[in-house]
C-alpha positions, 0 to 999 in steps of 0.5 A: 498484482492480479488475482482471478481466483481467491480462495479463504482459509480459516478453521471452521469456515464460519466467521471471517472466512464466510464474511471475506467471501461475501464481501469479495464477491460483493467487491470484484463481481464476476470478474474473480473466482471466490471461495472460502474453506476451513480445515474443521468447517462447522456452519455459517455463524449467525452473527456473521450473516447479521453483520453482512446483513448490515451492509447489505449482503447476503451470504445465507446462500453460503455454506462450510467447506472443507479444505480437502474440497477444493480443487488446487487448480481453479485457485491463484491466490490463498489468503488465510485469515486465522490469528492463534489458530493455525489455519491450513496449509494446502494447495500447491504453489499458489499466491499466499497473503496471511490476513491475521484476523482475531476470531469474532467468535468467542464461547465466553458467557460473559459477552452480551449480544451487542458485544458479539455484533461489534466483535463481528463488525470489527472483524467484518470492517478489518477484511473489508478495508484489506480487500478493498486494498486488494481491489485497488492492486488488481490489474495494476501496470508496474511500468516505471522502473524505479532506481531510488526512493526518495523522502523529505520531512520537517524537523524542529532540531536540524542537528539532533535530527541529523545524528538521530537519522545518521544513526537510524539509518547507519550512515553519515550523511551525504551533504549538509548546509543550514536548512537540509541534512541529505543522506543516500543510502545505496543499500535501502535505495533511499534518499532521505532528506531533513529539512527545516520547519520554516516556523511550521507548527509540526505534529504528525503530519512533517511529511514534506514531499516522497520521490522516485527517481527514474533514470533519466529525462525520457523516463521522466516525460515517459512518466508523465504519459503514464500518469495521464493515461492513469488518470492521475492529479499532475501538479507540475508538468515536467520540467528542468529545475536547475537551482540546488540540485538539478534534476528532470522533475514531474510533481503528482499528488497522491489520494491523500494530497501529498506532493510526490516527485518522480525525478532524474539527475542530469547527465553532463552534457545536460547540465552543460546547458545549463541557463544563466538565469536558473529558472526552471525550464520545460521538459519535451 
């Protein structure tokens, strides 16, 4: 995902679409075109100015523009921030993301000050954590390919698990024993696993461990010189596991800590070598 000129839409290009260009000017610097425009603009509301203000970015230099202003060609990708409102639908054939964001502007006299700064900082934060989501995504190589996604959780209750799991997912499952339930789901692309709690004190957070599988060993070592070049926290190098399921694995972990594994089932002549201990083996 790469975008090197964004434009903003709202209404009245006074509020959320005036702050989503101060921060992304703020947050990309040259390196992206941003421009913000409405299909009514008014002028830049004061509390917006103040809300920015907060964290250090000026946008008084910043005015209200029309839509109809704006050239379609220096514009790549449009992100429209109305919620109720129907924002403008221009532009041609151009990247479009809808960012639903509540209008803090409000003609109710009941709000005090205070209340209409918090209106504007909850709109300000909203767009800044999506931007920032945006940044992350600029530039990004989609280089692995892929075939199957993989998701392992804790359950307390392994046979109510499975038949809630059989029924979410509309299918029975692949194969079973004592302590995990596998079910493969070619449509969804899915492998999903229930495995037991091991007396774990589970709340929220059962994820286990997430999976892509790749095609095959290349692809895994292949993942591996990428995950470097990345930067990317290896937790286990690749390797041959042979015990349960035998698979060419390397373990990375995500920002959050969470395991995650990018793997590849074993062709037969592969698993003919495999070892007589079962211990894992490393992959070069």
């Amino acid at each position: 995902m790469s975008s090197k000129s964004i434009l903003f839409l709202c209404v009245e290009n006074s509020a959320r679409s005036q702050m989503a260009e101060g921060l992304a000017r703020h947050l990309f610097g040259s390196t992206t075109r941003v421009q913000s425009a409405g299909s009514r603009p008014c002028k830049v509301n004061p509390y917006a100015i103040e809300a920015m203000r907060e964290i250090g970015i000026d946008i008084t230099s910043q005015t209200s523009k029309s839509a109809e202003t704006i050239d379609p060609n220096t514009v790549d990708t449009v992100i429209t921030l109305c919620a109720e409102e129907v924002c403008p639908a221009r532009l041609g054939k151009v990247r479009r993301i809808h960012w639903p964001i509540q209008d803090a502007a409000s003609d109710d006299p009941t709000l005090s000050r205070e209340q209409m700064r918090q209106r504007f900082r909850t709109a300000r934060d909203q767009i800044r954590g999506r931007l920032e989501v945006l940044d992350a995504l600029q530039d990004l190589p989609l280089e692995l390919d892929p075939i199957e996604f993989h998701a392992s959780v804790r359950v307390k209750n392994l046979a109510g698990s499975a038949r809630f799991y059989a029924w979410l997912l509309g299918t029975e499952p692949k194969e079973w024993t004592h302590r995990y339930v596998t079910f493969v789901h070619p449509g969804l692309r899915t492998n999903f696993v229930i495995v037991v709690a091991d007396g774990k004190e589970l709340h929220q957070d059962t994820l286990y461990h997430l999976g892509i599988a790749v095609a095959d060993r290349t692809s895994v070592l292949r993942a591996f010189q990428l995950a470097k070049a990345a930067g990317l926290t290896v937790t286990k190098p690749p390797r041959t596991t042979w015990r349960g399921t035998p698979l060419h694995e390397l373990w990375l972990e995500d920002p959050s800590g969470n395991q995650v594994e990018i793997y590849a089932r074993l062709t037969d002549e592969e698993l003919a070598t495999r070892p007589a201990d079962l211990e894992p083996t490393a992959l070069t």
